[in-house]
C-alpha positions as CSV (number, residue, x, y, z in Angstrom):
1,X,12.9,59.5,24.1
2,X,15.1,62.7,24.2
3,X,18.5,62.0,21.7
4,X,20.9,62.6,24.2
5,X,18.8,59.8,26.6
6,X,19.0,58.1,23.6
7,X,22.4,58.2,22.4
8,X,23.4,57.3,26.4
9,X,21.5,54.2,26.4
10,X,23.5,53.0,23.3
11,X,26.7,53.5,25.0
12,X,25.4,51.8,28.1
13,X,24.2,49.4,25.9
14,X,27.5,49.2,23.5
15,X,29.7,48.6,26.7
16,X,27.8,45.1,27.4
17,X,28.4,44.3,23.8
18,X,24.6,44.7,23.0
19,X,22.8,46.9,21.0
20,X,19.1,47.6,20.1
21,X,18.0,47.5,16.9
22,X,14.1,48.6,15.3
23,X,12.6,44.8,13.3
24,X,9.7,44.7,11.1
25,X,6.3,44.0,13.5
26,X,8.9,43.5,16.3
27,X,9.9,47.0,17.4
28,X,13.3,47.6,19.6
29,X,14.9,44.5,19.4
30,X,18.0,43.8,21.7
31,X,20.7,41.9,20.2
32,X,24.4,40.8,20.8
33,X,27.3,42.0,18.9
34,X,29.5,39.0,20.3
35,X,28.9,35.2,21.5
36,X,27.8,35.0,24.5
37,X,28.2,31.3,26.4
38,X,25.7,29.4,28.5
39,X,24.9,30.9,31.9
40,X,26.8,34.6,31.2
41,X,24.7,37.4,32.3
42,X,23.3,39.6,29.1
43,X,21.8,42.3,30.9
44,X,20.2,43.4,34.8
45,X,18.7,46.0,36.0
46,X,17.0,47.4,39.5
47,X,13.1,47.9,38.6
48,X,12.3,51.8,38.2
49,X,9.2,50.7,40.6
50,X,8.1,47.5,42.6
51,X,5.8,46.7,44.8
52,X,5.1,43.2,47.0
53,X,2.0,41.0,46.2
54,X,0.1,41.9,49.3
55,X,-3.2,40.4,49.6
56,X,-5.6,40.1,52.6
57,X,-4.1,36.5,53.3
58,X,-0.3,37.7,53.1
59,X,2.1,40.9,53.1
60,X,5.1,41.1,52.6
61,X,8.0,44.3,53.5
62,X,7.8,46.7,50.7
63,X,11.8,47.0,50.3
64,X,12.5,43.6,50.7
65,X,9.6,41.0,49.7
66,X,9.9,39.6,52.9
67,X,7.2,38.0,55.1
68,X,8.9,38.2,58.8
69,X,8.1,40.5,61.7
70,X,6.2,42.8,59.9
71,X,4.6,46.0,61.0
72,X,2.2,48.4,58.9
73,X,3.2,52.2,58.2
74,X,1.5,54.0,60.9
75,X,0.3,56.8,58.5
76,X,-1.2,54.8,55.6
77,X,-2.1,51.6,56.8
78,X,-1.8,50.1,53.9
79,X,2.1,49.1,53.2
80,X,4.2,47.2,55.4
81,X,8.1,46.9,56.4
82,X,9.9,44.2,58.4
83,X,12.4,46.9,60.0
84,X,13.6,50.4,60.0
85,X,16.6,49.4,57.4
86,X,13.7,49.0,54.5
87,X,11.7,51.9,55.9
88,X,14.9,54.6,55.5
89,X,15.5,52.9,51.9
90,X,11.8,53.4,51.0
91,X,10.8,56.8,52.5
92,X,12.5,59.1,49.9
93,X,9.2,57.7,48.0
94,X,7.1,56.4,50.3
95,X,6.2,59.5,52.4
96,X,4.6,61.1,49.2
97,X,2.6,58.0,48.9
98,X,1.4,57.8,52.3
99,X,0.3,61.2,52.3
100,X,-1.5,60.0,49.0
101,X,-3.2,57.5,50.4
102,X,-4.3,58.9,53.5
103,X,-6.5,61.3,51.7
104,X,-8.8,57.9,50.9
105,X,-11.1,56.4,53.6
106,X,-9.6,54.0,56.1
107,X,-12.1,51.4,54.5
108,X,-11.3,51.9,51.0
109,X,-7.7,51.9,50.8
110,X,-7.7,47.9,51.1
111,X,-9.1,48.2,47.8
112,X,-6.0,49.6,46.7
113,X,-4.5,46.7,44.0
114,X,-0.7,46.3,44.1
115,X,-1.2,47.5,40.1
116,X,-2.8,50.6,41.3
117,X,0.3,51.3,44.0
118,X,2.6,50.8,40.7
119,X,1.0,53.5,39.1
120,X,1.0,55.7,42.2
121,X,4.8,54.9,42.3
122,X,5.4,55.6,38.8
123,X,3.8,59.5,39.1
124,X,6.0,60.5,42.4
125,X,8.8,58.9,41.3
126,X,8.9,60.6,37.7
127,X,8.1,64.0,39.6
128,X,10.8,63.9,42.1
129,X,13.0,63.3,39.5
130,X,12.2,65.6,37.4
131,X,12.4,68.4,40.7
132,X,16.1,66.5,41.4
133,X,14.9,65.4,44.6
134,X,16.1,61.5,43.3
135,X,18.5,61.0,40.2
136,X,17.9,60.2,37.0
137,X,20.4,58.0,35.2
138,X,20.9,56.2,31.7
139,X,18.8,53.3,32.8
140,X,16.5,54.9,35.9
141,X,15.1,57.4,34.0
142,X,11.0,58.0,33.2
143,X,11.8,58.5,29.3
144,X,12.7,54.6,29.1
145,X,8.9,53.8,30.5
146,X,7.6,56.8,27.9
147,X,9.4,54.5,25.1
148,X,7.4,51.4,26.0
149,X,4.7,49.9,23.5
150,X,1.2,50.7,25.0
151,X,-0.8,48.9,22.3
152,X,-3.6,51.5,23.0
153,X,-5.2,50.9,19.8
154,X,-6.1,47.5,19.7
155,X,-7.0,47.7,23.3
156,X,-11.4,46.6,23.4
157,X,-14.1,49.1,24.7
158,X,-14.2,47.4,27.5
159,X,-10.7,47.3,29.0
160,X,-10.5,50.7,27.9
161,X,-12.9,51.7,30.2
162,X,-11.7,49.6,32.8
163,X,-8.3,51.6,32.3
164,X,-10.3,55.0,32.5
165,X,-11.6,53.7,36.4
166,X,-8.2,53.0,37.7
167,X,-6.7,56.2,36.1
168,X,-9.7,57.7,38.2
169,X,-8.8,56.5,41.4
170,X,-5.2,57.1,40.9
171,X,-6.3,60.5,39.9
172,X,-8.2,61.0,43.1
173,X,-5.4,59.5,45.1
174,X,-2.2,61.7,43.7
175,X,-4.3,65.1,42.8
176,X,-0.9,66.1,41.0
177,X,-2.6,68.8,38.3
178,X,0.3,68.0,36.0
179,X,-0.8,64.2,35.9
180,X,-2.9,63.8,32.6
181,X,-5.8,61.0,32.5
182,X,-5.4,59.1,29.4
183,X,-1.4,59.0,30.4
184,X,-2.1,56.9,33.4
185,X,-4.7,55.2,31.2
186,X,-1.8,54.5,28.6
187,X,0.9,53.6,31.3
188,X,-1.9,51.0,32.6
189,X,-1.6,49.6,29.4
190,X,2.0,49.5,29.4
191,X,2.0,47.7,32.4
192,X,-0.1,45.1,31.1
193,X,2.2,44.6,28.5
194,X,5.4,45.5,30.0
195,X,5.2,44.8,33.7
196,X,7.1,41.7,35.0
197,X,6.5,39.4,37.9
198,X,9.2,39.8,40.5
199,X,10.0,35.5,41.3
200,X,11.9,34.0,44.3
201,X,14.9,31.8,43.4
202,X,12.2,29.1,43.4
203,X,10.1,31.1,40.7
204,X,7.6,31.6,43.2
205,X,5.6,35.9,42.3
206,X,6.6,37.9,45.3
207,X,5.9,41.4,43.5
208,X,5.4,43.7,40.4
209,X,8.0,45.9,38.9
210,X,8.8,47.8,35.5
211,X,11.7,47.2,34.2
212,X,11.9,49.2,31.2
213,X,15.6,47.7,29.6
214,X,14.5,44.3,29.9
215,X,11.0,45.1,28.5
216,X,12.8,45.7,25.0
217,X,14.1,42.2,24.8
218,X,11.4,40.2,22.6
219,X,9.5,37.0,23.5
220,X,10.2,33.3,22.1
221,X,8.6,30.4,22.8
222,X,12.1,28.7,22.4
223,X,13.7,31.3,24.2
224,X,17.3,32.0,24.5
225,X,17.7,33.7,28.0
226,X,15.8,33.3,30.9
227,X,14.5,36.2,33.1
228,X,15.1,35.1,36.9
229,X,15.6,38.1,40.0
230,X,18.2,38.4,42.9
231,X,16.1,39.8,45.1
232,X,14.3,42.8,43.2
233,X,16.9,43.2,40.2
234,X,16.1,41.4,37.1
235,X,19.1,39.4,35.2
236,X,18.4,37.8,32.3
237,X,21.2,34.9,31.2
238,X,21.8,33.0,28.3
239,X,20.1,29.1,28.5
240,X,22.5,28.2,25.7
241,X,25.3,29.7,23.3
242,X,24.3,33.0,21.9
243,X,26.4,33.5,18.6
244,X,27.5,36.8,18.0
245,X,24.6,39.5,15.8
246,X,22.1,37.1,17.2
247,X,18.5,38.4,19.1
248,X,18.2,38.3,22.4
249,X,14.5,36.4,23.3
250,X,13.2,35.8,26.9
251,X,9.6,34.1,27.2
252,X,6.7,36.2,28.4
253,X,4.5,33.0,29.0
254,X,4.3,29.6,29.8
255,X,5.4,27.5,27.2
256,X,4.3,24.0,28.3
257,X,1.3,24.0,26.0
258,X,0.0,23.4,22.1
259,X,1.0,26.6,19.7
260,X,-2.7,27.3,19.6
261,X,-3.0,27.6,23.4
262,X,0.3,29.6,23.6
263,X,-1.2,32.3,20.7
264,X,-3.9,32.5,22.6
265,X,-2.1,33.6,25.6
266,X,0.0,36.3,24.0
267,X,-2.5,37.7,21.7
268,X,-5.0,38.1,25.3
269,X,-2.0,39.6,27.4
270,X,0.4,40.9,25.2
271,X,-1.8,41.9,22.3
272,X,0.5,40.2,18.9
273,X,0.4,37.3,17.2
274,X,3.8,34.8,17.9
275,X,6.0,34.3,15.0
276,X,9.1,32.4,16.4
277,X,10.4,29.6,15.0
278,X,7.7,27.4,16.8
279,X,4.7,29.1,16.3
280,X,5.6,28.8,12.1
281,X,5.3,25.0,12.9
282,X,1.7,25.3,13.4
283,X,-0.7,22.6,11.4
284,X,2.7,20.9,10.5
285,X,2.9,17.5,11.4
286,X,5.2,17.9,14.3
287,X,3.0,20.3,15.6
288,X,0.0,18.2,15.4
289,X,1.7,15.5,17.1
290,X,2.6,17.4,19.9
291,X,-0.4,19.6,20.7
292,X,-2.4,15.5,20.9
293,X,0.2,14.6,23.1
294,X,0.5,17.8,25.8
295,X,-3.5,18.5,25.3
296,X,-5.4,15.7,23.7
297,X,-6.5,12.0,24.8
298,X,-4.4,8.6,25.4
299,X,-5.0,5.6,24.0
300,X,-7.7,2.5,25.2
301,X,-4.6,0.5,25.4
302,X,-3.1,1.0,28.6
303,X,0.2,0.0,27.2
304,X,-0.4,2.1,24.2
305,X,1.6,5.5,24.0
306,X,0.1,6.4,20.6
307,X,-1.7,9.7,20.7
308,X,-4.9,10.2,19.0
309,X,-6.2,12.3,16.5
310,X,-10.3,13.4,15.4
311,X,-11.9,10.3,13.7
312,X,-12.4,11.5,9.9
313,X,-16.5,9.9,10.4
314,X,-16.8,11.3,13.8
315,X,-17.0,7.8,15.6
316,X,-14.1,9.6,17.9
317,X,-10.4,9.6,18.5
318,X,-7.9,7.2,16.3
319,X,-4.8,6.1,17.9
320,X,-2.0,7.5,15.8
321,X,-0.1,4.2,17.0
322,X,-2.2,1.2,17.0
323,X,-5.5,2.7,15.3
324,X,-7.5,1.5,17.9
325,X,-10.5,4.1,18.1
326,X,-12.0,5.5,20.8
327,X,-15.1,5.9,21.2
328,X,-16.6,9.6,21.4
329,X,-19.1,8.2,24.3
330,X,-16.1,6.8,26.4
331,X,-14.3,9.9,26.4
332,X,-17.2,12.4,27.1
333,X,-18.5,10.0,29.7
334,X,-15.0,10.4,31.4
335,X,-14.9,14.2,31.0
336,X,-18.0,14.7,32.8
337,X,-16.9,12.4,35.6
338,X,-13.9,14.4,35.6
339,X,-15.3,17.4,35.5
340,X,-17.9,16.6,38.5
341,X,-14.7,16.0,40.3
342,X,-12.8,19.1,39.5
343,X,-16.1,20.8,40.4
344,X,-15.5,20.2,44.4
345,X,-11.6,20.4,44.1
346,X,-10.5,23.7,46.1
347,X,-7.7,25.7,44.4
348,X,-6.3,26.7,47.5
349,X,-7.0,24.1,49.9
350,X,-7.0,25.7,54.0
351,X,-4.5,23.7,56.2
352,X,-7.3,21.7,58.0
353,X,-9.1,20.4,54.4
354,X,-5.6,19.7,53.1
355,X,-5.9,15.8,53.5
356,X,-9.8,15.6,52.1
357,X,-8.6,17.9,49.2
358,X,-5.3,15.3,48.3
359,X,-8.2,12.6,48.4
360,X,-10.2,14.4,45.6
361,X,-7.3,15.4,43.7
362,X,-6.2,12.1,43.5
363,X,-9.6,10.9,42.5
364,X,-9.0,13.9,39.6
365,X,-5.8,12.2,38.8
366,X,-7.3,8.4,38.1
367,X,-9.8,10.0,35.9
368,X,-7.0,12.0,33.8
369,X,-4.9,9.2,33.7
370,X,-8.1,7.1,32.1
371,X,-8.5,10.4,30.0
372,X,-5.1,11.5,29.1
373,X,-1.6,11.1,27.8
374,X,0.6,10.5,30.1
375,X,2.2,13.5,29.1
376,X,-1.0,15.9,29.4
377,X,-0.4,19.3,30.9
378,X,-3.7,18.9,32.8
379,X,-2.4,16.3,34.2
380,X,1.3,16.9,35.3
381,X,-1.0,20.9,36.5
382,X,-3.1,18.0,39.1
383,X,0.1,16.3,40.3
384,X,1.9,19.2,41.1
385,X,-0.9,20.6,43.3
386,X,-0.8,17.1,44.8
387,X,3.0,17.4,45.3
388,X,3.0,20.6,47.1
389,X,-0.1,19.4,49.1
390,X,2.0,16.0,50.4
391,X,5.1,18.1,51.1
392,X,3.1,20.4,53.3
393,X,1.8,17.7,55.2
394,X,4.9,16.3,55.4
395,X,4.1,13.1,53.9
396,X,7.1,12.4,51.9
397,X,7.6,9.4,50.0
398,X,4.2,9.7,48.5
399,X,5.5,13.3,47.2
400,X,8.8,11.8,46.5
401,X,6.2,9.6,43.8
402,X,4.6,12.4,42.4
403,X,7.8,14.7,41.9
404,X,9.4,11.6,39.8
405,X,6.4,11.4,37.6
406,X,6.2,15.4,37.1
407,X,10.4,15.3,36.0
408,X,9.6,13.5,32.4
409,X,7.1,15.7,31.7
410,X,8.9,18.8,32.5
411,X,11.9,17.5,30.2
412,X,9.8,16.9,27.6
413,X,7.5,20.3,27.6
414,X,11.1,22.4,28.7
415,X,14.1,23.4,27.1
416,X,16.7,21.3,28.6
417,X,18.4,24.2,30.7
418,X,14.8,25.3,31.7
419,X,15.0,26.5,35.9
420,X,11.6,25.1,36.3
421,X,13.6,21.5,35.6
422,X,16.5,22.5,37.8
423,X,14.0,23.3,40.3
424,X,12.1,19.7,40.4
425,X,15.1,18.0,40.9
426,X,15.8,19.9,43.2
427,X,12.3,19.0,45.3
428,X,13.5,15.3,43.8
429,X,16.9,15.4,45.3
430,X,16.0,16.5,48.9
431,X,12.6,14.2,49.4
432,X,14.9,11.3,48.3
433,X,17.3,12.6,51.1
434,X,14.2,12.6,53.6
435,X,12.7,10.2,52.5
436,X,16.2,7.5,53.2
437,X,16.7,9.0,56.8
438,X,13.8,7.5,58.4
439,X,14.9,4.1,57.3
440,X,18.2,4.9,58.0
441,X,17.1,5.6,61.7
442,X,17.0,1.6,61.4
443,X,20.4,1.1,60.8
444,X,22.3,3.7,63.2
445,X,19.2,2.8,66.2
446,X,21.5,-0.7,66.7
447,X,18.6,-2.7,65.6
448,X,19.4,-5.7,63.8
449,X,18.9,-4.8,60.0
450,X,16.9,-8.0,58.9
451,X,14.3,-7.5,61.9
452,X,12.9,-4.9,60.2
453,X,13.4,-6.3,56.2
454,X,15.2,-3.5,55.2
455,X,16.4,-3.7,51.7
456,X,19.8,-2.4,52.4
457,X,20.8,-2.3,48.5
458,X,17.3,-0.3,48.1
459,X,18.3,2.1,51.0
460,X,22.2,3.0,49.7
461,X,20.4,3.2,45.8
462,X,18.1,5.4,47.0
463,X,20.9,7.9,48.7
464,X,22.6,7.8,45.3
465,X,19.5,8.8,44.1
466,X,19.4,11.9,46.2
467,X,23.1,12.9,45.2
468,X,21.8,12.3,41.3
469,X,19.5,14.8,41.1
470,X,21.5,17.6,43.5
471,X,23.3,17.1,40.8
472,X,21.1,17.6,38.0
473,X,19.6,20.5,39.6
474,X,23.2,22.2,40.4
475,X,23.7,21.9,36.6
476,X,21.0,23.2,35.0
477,X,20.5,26.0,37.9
478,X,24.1,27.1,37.5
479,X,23.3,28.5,34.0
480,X,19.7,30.3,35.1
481,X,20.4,31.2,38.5
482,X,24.4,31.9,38.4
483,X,26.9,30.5,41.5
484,X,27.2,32.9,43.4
485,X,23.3,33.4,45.2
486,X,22.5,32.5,48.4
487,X,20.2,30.1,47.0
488,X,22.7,28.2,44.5
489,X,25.0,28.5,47.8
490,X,22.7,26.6,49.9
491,X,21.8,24.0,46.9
492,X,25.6,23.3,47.2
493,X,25.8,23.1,51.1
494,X,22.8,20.4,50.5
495,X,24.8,18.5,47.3
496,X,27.5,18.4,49.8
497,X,25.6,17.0,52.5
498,X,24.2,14.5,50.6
499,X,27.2,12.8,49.4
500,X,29.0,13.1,52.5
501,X,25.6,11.3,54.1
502,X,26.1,8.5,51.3
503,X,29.7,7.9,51.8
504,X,29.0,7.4,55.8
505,X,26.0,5.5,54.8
506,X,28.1,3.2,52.6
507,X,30.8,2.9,56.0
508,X,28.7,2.0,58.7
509,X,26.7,-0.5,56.4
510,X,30.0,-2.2,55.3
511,X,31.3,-2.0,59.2
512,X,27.6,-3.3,60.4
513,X,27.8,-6.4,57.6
């Protein structure tokens, strides 16, 4: 990076009381040079590209994510906007890349990967800039993306030739004379390593985007900031208190897993070995314990919540609890009928097969229950899937079941600020409100309450309930997702509604009694 780029970025950096400092097998680090409390935001920034996840089941408007009223570029074919607003915002770029991608056959420009638009992106973009046709500032500036870690050299033969095909096509595509082969090749790299997953409020991937600040922060497995997007601009918050000369750590993975299983997942994407406080834990007693618990078998016992550990003489797994062994012929005799069943579970079940798919998914569950602890990953993995398939049928106090036993799981494997626990209860808090109203149809119908065995104590518990975990979720979403979102707005408008629909609840019953 050129010194004067350089020395801006430190000021830019110096104003937010951060700065970046160069660690031992860790690179650019990004630290804080004061405390920082839970929920403040450390650092955001607009990605220097994006593009939407479009595949050939969904699109979505390349300025804005969205998935309304959308109509395709009439030039390209290929990228999509849901109104001329996003279209004038986008063209400054966009018309060198439609004139790019017209020069490929109609047919073969489906082929064209939301990666390989990035890269497309990255080339006009760093051109017009450098022609002054768009500006270059501290932070929106292709020197930042030249600073990123590639990891070239530990890259295998084969992904490296992967690398030289795309850089081929995008080659073929841009035909810039300036554009050098093993540079896109490299920046494909980077991406890999570097590139983020744009999220809804609801953590949901809506796109791709480099965002070259954030990329310096470092990963943890006990993290402490979080990396969430308003709309296409990352902010990264603070989960807890930050004291002052601390490190600044966001996590690149999912960390609901054994240390083994996260190392494995870094060292395949991100290409280095883990060394945060967690990962040292590993073969430490602790660690044993918990990779048994999220990953291993449950006990014979039904009532047991030992976790078990290898048999020293190989008769099978010892219950760390109550010794009681199990037997290795029990538990492979399981796994194969489990795995018979996973065999004909769709991932992503169509609409019509939705109800046949819960039934098999359920079957899946009583065999990991059999199998597992109750804390497995596998398992909580199954009953999510069956969550989101009950909601989408609409069925909701069977969902309402599943989200409750998916919340201890998610406290236990999460940090306690975690979004993703925010966002069950959440889920929690409004099936519990849908799940009351039907009953309380009962009540407000003028049908006499006992007629229909209502358990009127159940009913008022249950909107309590509701407000509970509004209130949970408002909490713990506050710190990751700020106040002031239209999401976090419209989690309050629903916390609002639910105690002002338990306080009228509470009336009529007392009036009605």
């Amino acid at each position: 990076m050129e010194a004067s780029l350089m020395a801006d970025l430190q000021r830019f950096l110096q104003d937010r009381c951060l700065s970046v400092l160069n660690l031992p097998q860790k690179g650019r680090s990004l630290f804080t040079t004061r405390d920082i409390r839970p929920g403040e935001v450390i650092l955001s920034q607009n990605p220097y590209i994006c593009v939407p996840n479009n595949t050939s089941s969904e699109s979505r408007c390349d300025g804005c994510f969205k998935t309304n009223n959308l109509k395709k570029c009439s030039g390209c074919q290929v990228v999509w906007y849901c109104g001329s607003s996003c279209q004038k915002s986008e063209w400054k770029l966009h018309r060198h890349e439609c004139k790019a991608l017209t020069r490929l056959e109609k047919e073969k420009r489906k082929f064209v990967t939301p990666t390989i638009r990035l890269m497309i992106k990255l080339f006009i973009k760093r051109n017009l800039q450098n022609e002054k046709v768009l500006p270059i500032t501290t932070t929106d500036n292709y020197s930042l993306v030249e600073a990123l870690v590639s990891h070239m050299s530990e890259i295998d033969e084969q992904q490296m030739l992967l690398y030289a095909q795309m850089a081929n096509l995008v080659n073929l595509i841009l035909q810039f004379p300036s554009v050098d082969l093993r540079e896109i090749a490299e920046n494909f790299s980077k991406f890999s390593c570097n590139a983020h997953s744009i999220c809804d409020s609801e953590l949901r991937p809506q796109g791709i985007g480099l965002f070259p600040l954030v990329s310096i922060i470092n990963h943890s497995c006990s993290p402490n900031a979080v990396l969430v997007f308003e709309e296409q601009m990352a902010v990264v918050r603070a989960m807890g208190n930050i004291s002052k000369d601390s490190e600044i750590t966001i996590s690149y993975i999912e960390t609901a897993g054994s240390t083994l299983t996260r190392q494995k997942s870094l060292k395949e994407q991100y290409l280095f070995h883990c060394q945060c406080a967690r990962c040292n834990n590993v073969g430490k007693p602790h660690d044993i314990e918990e990779s048994a618990i999220l990953e291993g078998y449950r006990c014979s016992n039904e009532k047991c919540t030992g976790f078990l550990l290898r048999d020293p003489e190989e008769k099978g797994f010892v219950c760390q609890k109550c010794l009681l062994l199990r037997s290795k012929e029990e538990v492979k005799k399981l796994a194969s009928d489990l795995k018979t069943v996973s065999e004909k579970a769709p991932a992503s079940p169509s609409t019509e097969n939705k109800q046949a798919a819960i039934e098999l998914y359920k079957t899946m569950e009583k065999l990991q229950v059999k199998l597992y602890h109750s804390f497995s990953i596998t398992l909580m993995r199954t009953r999510e899937k069956l969550l989101k398939m009950l909601m989408d049928l609409e069925i909701w106090r069977e969902a309402l079941n599943y989200c409750r036993l998916i919340v201890p799981v998610y406290q236990r494997v999460y940090p306690a600020t975690h979004p993703l626990i925010g966002l069950q209860f959440y889920t929690q808090g409004k099936l519990e409100c849908q799940g009351t109203r039907r009953d309380w149809l009962v009540v407000v119908g003028g049908t006499w309450l006992k007629a229909f065995k209502l358990d009127i104590p159940k009913l008022l518990g249950e909107t309590k309930e509701a407000v509970s975990s509004l209130i949970k979720a408002f909490d713990i979403l506050r710190i990751s997702h700020g106040t002031s979102t239209p999401f976090m707005k419209e989690l309050s408008a629903k916390l609002e509604e639910a105690r002002a629909e338990a306080s009228y609840k509470l009336a009529c019953i007392e009036k009605r009694l």
